[in-house]
C-alpha positions in Angstrom: 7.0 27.4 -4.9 4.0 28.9 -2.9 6.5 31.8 -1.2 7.7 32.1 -4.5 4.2 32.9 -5.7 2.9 35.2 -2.5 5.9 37.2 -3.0 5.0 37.7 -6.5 1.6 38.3 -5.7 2.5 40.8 -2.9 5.1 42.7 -5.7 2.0 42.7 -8.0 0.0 44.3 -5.4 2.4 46.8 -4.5 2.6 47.5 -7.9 -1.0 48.4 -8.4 -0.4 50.5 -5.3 2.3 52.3 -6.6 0.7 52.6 -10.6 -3.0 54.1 -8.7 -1.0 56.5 -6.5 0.4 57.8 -9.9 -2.6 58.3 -11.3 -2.9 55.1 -13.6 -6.1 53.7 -14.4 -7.5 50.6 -13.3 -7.2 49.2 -16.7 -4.2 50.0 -17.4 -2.7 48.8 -14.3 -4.5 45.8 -15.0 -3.0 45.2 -18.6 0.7 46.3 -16.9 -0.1 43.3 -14.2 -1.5 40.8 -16.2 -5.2 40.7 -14.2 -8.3 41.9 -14.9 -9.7 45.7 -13.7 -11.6 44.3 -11.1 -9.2 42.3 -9.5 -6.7 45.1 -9.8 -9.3 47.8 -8.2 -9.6 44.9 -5.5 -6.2 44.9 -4.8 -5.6 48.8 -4.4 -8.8 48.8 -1.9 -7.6 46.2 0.4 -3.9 47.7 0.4 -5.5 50.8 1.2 -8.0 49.0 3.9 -4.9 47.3 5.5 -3.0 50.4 5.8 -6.1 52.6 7.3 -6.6 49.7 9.6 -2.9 49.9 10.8 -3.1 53.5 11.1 -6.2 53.7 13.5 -5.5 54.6 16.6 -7.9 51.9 18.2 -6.4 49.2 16.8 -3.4 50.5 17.8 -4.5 50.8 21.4 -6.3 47.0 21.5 -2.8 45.9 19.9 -0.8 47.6 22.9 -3.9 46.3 25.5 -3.3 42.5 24.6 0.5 42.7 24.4 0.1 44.4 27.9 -2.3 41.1 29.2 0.3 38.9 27.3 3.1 40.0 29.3 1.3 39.9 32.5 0.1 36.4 32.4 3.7 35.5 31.4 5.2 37.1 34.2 2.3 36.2 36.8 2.8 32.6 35.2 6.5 32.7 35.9 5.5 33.9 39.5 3.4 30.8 40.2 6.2 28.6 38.7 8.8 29.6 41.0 6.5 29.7 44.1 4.8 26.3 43.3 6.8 24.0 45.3 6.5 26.0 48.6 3.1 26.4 48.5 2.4 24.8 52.0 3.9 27.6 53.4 2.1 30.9 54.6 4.0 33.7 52.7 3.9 31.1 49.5 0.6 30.6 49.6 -0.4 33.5 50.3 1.6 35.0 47.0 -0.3 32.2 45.1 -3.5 33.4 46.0 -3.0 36.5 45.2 -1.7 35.5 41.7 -4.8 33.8 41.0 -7.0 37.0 42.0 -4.7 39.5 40.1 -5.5 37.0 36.8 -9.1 37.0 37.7 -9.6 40.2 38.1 -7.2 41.3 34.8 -9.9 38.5 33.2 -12.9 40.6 34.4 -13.8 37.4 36.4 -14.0 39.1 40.1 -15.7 42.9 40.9 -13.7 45.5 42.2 -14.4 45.5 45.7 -17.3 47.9 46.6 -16.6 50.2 49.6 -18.3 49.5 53.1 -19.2 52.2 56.0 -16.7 51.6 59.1 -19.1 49.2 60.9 -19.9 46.8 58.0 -16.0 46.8 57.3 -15.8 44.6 60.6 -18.2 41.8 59.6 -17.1 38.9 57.0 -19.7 36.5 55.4 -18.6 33.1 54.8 -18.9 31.7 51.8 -17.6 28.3 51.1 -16.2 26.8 48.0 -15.0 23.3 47.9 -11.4 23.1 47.1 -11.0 20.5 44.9 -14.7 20.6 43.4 -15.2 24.6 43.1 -18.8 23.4 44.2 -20.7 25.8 47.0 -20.5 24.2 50.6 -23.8 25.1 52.6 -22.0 24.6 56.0 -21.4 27.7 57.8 -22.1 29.6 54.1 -23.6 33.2 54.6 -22.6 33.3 58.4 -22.0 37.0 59.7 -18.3 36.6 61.3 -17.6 39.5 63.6 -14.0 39.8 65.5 -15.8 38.8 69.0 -16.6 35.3 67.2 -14.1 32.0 67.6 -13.0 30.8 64.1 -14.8 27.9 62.4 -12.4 25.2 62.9 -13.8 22.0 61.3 
């Protein structure tokens, strides 16, 4: 019953679309649709509004921008999925990690890296995240790491 009804209401709007774009009058549209002026004027605007909106090319662009994300985080999702259970070793790992940063950074969650002079390219700093708390670690956090120094091995 209620399909029944929105397709009679969508046909009535049409209808007012296709009665203004002749040149009817509100009022008369109105006494061919059994509604008042107003309502019929309402309907007409907000066909119009819906097609303008369609029709823009921003929309158009944001629509294409989130199907793009969409798809991505599906097929970075189907990535992780398949590389789950061998996540202990190097290469599997590895590819994990590097699923998680491409979502960050699609997410706007991590800066693009900012480029270093030659010498500062050869020094790390440590920062320390807790793996299963996220929380900072003080220990060893803001160290300069150069390639003469032994890895922290604790």
């Amino acid at each position: 019953m209620k399909q029944a009804a929105a397709m009679k209401h969508a046909d009535r709007v049409a209808g007012a679309v296709r009665m203004q774009a002749a040149g009817a009058s509100y009022r008369v549209i109105a006494e061919a649709l059994g509604c008042s002026p107003a309502t019929a004027m309402r309907w007409v605007k907000a066909a119009f509004a819906q097609q303008a909106k369609a029709n823009d090319p921003k929309a158009v662009i944001a629509a294409a921008v989130r199907d793009h994300r969409a798809e991505s985080h599906r097929l970075l999702d189907a990535v992780v999925d398949a590389n789950l259970d061998l996540a202990g070793t190097p290469g599997n790992g590895n590819l994990l990690v590097r699923t998680v940063e491409t979502r960050a950074r699609m997410e706007g969650l991590m800066a693009a890296p900012i480029p270093q002079p030659r010498a500062a390219a050869e020094e790390w700093q440590v920062v320390i995240a807790d793996y299963e708390t996220g929380e900072m670690v003080d220990a060893n956090t803001g160290e300069v790491i150069t390639p003469a120094r032994k890895a922290i091995t604790e």
